[in-house]
C-alpha positions, 0 to 999 in steps of 0.5 A: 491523496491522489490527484486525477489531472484531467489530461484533455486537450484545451479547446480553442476558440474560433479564429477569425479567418481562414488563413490564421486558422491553417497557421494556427493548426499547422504549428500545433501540429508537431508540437502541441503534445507538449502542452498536455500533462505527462502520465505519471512515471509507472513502477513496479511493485518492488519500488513502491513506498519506499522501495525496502517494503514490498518483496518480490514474492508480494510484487506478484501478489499484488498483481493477483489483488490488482490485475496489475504489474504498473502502480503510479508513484507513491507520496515520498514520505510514505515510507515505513522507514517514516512510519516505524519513526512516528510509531516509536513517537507515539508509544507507549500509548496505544493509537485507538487507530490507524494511521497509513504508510502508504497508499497504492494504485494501479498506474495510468492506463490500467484499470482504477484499483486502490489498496490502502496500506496501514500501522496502528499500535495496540495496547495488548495481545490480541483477544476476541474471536475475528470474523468469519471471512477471516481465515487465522494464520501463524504469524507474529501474534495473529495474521486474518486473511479475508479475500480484501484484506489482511493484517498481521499483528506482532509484538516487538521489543527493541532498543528504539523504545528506550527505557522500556520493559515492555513489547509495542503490540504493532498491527499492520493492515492491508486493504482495498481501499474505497467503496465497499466491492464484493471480491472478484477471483478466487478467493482463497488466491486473494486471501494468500495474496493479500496475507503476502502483502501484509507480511511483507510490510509487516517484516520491513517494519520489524526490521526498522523498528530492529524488533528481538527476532523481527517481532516473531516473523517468519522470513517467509509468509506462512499461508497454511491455516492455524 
């Protein structure tokens, strides 16, 4: 959860006469920024929720979702490295749900932006048909792309899940995160970008999970239409 920290400067009362206030103000003066909260550290794309999640290629898409290059910190544990760990815990059973690796925003000084970054365990292949803002992509067992969202499913089989013949159905999703907006830009840009992002997160958590052949994941993130 972010906190906002009001970062106005506390008003002071009256003084109670002239001179006091002429000392007072000139002792503040040099020194009384030191008293206000400090922005939070900016990083960059690369760096965010853990620093092993976010490619170069997805950094820079995350400008075209966000129309920034600055984020704020993200929480320490919010890592996929923390994520792959609580998925192994939970399969086989699938989670009916999803559950967060991370979350973003753009950092002080820029416009407020959120993109909520999540993984869920399935209980099988994917079925039904997606809607229709979604555009399909081949990657992993389904990739959608909508211009505020995307997901990437996979299956993956490693030896983190002992004793098990079967593949863990995994689905990472990345999305704009508060109250619902109607997307802003180039649409077709925004579903590139926001598929980017997803196959990025998607590859690190294959990678940690140590899936047969990064669960079917290309090195790169296929954007051309199934």
């Amino acid at each position: 959860m972010r906190i906002v920290i009001n970062r106005r400067p506390v008003r002071v009362g009256l003084l109670a006469t002239a001179v006091v206030g002429s000392l007072y103000l000139g002792a503040t003066g040099c020194g009384g920024d030191g008293d206000e909260e400090a922005p939070d550290k900016a990083l960059a794309g690369t760096q965010l929720c853990g620093g092993d999640a976010v490619s170069a290629q997805a950094s820079k898409e995350l400008k075209v979702i966000t129309g920034s290059s600055r984020f704020g910190t993200t929480a320490e544990k919010s890592t996929v490295a923390r994520a792959a760990t609580d998925l192994v815990e939970a399969f086989p059973v699938a989670t009916g749900g999803r559950d967060d690796i991370c979350r973003i925003y753009t950092a002080d000084g820029t416009p407020s932006f959120a993109i909520r970054v999540t993984w869920g365990l399935e209980s099988g292949p994917p079925k039904g048909t997606p809607a229709p803002d979604f555009t399909v992509l081949d990657m992993g067992e389904r990739t959608l792309a909508a211009a505020n969202r995307a997901s990437v499913r996979f299956a993956c089989r490693s030896d983190r899940f002992p004793n098990s013949t079967n593949a863990a159905h995994v689905a990472v999703g990345v999305e704009r995160w508060g109250m619902p907006k109607e997307p802003e830009g180039d649409v077709e840009a925004l579903k590139d970008a926001y598929a980017t992002v997803a196959h990025s997160f998607s590859l690190a958590m294959a990678e940690e999970l140590r899936c047969e052949k990064n669960g079917g994941l290309p090195a790169r993130p296929v954007l051309d239409p199934a």
